[in-house]
N, C-alpha and C positions, 0 to 999 in steps of 0.2 A: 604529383606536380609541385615543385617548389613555389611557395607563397607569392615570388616576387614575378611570377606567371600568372597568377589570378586576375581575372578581372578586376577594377576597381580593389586592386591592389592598396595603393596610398590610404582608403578609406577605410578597409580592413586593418590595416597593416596600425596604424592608429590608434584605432580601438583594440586590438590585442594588446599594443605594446602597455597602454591604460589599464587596460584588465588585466595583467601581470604585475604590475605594481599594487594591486587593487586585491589580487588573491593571495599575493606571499605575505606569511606572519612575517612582525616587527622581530626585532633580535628581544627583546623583551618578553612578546609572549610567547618564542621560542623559549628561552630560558624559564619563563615558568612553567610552561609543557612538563620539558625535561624534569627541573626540581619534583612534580609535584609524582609523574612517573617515576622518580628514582625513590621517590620514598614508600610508596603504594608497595612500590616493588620488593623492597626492604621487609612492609610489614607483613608481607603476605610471604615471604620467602623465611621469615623468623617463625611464622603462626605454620608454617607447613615442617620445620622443623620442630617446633617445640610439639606438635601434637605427633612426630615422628611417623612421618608418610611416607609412602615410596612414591613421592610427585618432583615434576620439573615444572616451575613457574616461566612461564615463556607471554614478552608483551605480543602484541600482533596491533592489525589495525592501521591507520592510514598516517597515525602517529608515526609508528615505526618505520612504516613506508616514505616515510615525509610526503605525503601527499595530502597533508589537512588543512583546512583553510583556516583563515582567521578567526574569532573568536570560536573557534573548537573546545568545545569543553568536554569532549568525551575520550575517554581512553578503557579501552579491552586487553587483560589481563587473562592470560590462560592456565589451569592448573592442569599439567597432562600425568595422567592415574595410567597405570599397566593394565590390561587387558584385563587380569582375571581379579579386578579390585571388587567386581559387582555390576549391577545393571543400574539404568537412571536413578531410580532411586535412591541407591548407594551415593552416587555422586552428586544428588541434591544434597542430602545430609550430609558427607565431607565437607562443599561447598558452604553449606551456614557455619558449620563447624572452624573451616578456614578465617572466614568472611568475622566473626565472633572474634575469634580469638587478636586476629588483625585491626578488626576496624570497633569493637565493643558491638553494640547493637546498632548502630549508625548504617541501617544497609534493608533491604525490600527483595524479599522474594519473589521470583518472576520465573513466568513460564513462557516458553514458544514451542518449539517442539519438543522443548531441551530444557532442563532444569537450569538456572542459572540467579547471578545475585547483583545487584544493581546498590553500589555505594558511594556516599556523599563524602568528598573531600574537597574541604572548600567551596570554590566554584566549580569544581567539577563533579564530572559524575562517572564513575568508572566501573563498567559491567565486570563483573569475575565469573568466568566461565569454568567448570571443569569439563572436560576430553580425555578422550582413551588416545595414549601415544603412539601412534601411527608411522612406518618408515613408507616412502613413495612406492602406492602400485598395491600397496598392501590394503587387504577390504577395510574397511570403516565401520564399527560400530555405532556409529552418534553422526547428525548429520554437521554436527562443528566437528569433527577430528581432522578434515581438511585445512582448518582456517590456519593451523601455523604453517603449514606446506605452501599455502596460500603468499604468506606473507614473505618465505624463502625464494619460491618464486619471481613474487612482482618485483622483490628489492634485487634479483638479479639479473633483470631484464630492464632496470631504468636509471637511466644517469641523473645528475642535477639538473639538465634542461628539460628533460621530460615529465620531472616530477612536476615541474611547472605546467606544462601543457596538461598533465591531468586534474591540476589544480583549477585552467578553466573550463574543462570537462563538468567540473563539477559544480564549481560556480554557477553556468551557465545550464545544467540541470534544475539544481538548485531551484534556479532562479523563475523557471516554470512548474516548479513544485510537482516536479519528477523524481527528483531525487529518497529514494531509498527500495529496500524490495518488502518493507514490511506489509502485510496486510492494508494498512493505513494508506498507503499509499501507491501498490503494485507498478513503480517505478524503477529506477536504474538502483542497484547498488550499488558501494562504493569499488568493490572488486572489477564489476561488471565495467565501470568508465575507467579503469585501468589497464584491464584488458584490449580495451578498446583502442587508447590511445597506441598502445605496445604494438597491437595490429596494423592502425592505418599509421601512426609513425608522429604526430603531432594532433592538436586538435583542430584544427583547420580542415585536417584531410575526415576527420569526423564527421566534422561538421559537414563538407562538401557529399561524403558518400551517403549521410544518413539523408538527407532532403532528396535523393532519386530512391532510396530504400524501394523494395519491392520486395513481402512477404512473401515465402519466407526467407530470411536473408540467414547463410549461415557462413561461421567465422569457424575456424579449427586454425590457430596459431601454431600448433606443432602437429598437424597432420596425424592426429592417434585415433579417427574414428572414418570410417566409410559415409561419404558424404547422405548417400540412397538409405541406408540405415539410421543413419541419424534423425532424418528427419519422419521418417517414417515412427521412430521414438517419441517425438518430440512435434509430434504431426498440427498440435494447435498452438504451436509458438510463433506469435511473427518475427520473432528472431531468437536464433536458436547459434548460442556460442558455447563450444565443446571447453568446457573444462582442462587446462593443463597437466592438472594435478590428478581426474577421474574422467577420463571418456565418457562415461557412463550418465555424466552430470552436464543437463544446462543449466550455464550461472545467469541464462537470461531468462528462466521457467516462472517469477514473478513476475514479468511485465506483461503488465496488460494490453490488449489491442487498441486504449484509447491513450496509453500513455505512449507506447509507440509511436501512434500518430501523431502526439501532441509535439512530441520529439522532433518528428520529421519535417510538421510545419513550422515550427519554432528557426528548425536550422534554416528553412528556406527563408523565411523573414529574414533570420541576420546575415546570410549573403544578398540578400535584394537592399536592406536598409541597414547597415552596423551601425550598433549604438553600445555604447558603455551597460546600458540597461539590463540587456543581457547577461551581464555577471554584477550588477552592480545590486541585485536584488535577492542574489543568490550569497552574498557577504556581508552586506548592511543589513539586511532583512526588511520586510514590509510593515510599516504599521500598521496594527489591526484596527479597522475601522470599526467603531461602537455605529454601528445601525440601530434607528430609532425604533420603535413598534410600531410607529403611527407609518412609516413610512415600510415595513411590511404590510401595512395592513391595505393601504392605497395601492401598492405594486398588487397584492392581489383582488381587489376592488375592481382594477382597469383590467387585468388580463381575465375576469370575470371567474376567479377558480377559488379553491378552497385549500385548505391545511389544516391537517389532521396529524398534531406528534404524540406519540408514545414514551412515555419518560419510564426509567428504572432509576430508583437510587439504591443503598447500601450492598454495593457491592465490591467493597471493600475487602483487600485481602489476593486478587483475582489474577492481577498483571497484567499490564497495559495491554500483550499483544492480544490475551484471551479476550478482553474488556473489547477491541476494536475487533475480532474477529466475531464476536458475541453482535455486534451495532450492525458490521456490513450484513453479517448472516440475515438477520433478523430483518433487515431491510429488503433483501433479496425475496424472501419468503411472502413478507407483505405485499411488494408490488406484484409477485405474482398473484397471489390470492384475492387482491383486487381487480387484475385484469381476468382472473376468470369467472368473477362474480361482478363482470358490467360495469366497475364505478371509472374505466379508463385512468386512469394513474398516468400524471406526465412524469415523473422522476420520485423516486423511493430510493431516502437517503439513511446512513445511521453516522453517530458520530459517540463519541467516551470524551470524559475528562482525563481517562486516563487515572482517573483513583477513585474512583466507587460509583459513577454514572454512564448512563448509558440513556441514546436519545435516539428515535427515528421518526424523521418525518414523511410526509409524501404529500405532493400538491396532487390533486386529482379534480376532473371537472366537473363531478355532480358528488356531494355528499349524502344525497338522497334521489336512488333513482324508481322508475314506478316497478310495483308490484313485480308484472306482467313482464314473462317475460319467454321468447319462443325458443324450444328446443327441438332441435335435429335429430329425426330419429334415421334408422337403417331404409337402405331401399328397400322396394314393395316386393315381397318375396324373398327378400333375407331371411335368413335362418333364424336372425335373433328378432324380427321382424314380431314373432307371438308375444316376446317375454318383454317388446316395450309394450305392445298395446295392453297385456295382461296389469303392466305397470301401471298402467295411468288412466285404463280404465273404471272409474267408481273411486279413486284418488281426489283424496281434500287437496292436493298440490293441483290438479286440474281446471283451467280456464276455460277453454276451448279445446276442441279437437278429439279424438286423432285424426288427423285429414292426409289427404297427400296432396303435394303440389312437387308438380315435373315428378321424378322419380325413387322418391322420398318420403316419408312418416312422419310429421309433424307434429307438436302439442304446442299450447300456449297452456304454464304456468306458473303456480306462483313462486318467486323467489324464495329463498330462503332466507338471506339478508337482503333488504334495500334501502338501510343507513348504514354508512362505514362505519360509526363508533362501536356498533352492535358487530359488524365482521370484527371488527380488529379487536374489541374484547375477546370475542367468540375465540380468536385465534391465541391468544393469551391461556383462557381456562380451561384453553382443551391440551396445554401444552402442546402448539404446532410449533413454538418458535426454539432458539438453541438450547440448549442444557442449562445454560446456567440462569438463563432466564426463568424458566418455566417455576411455576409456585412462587415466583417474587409480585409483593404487592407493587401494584402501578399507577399511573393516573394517565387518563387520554385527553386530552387538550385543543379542545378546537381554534379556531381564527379568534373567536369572542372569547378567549380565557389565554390569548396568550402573552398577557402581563405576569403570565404566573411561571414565565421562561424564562433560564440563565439568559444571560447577554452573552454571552460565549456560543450557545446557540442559536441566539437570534442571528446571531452575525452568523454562523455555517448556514442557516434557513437562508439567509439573501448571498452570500455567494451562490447557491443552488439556484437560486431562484434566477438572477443576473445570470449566471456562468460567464461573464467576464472574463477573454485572454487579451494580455497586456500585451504580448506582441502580433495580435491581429493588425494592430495599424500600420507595424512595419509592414506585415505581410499583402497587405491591401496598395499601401506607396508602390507606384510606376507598373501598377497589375497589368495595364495592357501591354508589357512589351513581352 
């Protein structure tokens, strides 16, 4: 439906025309884009000559796309190797060998799934990937050998009006802190809201389809996979968009079920209430509020609960993504481990600085619970019915029992943990948590000791704690109609 059909049109209509002046670079920091791209391009196309490779330097990226927003400081650089150059490995070692010879030492090894190298130039910062070169249709050895097909793709599917409409696809991602597919965030990537727009046509019509979304929602732009098969593939996605480039691939297999959602009520807020806000947070960016500790410490005073972090330092050397999938993992593990041993856990978080720390917290409503505690055995006449009573019979673990009640085997005893600092050690030295945690020294940090925490964490401790979404009030304004 054409825009000038929408409801409350003029209000919309408004705020777009705002938010488009609001996401397109200045001609300035176009031209520095460009400059600092032509010269990267330069040293990495000279350093792949002189060391005499058989590679093609190819840029990719939302650069190239023209679809990047304002203060962008990143650009992706590709080095595409022939097939039979070697396995990742090979191509991590190329890649510093490249990166060396181009940039000196000025550059951070990094891992995702995929070897790759992360370099400072100027104000920016410019990933150098190496990829096996790939023609369309052809298998993939590396899960980046798509991205420049990727990028042949988008740029032939978007005019200069549309690169704008993806521009506040993304802003207004952005701007609820959806945007990206990295662990960190299991959010939209930037291919992902370009697809998107390519599909519904503008981002209006995005915006209007994603607020009725109904999981699982699936997109195939060129008709290259069987709808009943896909999703049967792709069976816990709530949105599930087929790849142009690879049928086989959803480009939406990072998002999460909570970022979807956040998506969906997001969009319905800015059709009930438009506001500049919307993209205007997703360009400007948010100031980070320094939260006090006295005022952690009061928030959990009144909601009557506790906080228990885990801190890792010197893990240096590791790369952000490992570093963040190292916090979420580890946090996953703890809250489960606490909901199975009674201490009820309301939210188990992890967070990185992103260069050698790693932190997870978790509020939970008793940091010491009693001893005692009743376990469910088999019903009466079960088979395995001997080997619990043989168990707990004449057992120091035993309180009470074995009894039955209604049709069931009962014990009352005793816990094995009932202080969390003592589980959450326990789970450290017995190595339960990721790999690269395990054998690193730690320190566990209650409510009373945490003066002894970055402000960088303090502040993720109380967004968790708050969860504060800034377009609930739109989404709240004129609810009854």
């Amino acid at each position: 439906m054409p825009r000038g059909m929408l409801p409350s049109n003029d209000s919309i209509e408004d705020v777009i025309e705002k938010a488009l002046r609001l996401v397109t670079p200045s001609e300035e920091e176009r031209e520095e884009l460009r400059s600092v791209l032509e010269q990267s391009l330069s040293r990495v196309e000279s350093a792949v000559n002189d060391l005499n490779l058989d590679a093609e330097v190819v840029p990719v990226g939302s650069a190239v796309r023209d679809t990047w927003l304002p203060g962008n400081n990143e650009l992706d650089i590709f080095v595409l190797f022939p097939k039979q150059v070697g396995d990742k490995l090979v191509l991590g070692e190329l890649i510093r060998e490249i990166a060396s010879k181009a940039f000196g030492e000025n550059f951070e090894q990094n891992y995702a799934e995929h070897p790759y190298v992360i370099v400072k130039m100027g104000d920016f910062e410019i990933d150098l990937v190496p990829a096996y070169k790939i023609r369309p249709g052809e298998r993939i050895l590396s899960a980046v050998d798509r991205t420049p097909l990727h990028t042949k793709y988008v740029k032939s599917k978007l005019g200069d009006r549309v690169t704008s409409e993806v521009r506040l696809l993304k802003a207004f991602i952005k701007s609820i802190g959806a945007y990206g597919a990295e662990i960190k965030t299991e959010g939209f990537s930037g291919y992902l809201c370009e697809l998107l727009v390519i599909y519904y046509g503008n981002f209006l019509e995005v915006i209007r389809n994603a607020a009725s979304w109904t999981p699982p929602v699936y997109i195939d732009i060129e008709g290259t996979q069987i709808r009943e098969m896909a999703l049967r593939l792709f069976e816990n996605s709530p949105l599930v968009v087929i790849d142009p480039i690879d049928p086989l691939r959803n480009v939406a297999a990072a998002l999460s079920q909570t970022q979807f959602n956040r998506f969906k009520a997001a969009s319905r807020a800015f059709l009930k209430s438009p506001d500049i806000e919307f993209f205007k947070r997703g360009v400007v960016g948010i100031k980070a509020e320094k939260v006090k500790l006295p005022s952690v410490i009061d928030e959990l005073n009144s909601r009557g609960t506790h906080l228990v972090v885990l801190g890792f330092e010197g893990l240096e050397g590791l790369g952000k993504e490992v570093l963040w999938s190292q916090a979420k993992r580890a946090a996953r593990v703890i809250h489960e481990e606490l909901e199975k041993h009674g201490f009820s856990p309301i939210w188990s978080s992890g967070w990185t600085d992103e260069s050698s720390t790693v932190f997870i917290a978790t509020e939970i409503h008793y940091s010491r619970i009693p001893m005692l505690e009743k376990k469910v055995g088999p019903p009466v006449g079960h088979k395995e019915e001997s080997s619990f009573l043989k168990k707990y019979l004449g057992s120091d673990e035993l309180l009470g029992g074995p009894y039955i009640e209604g049709e069931r085997w009962f014990v009352y005893r005793k816990r094995r943990f009932n202080e969390v600092s003592l589980l959450i050690s326990e789970l450290v030295k017995r190595n339960r948590l990721p790999t690269y945690l395990r054998g690193r020294t730690f320190k566990l940090i209650t409510e009373n000791e945490m003066s002894l925490l970055p402000q960088w964490v303090l502040n993720e401790i109380w967004r968790e704690i708050k969860k504060e979404e800034f377009f609930v009030k739109y989404l709240a304004e004129n609810s009854e109609e």
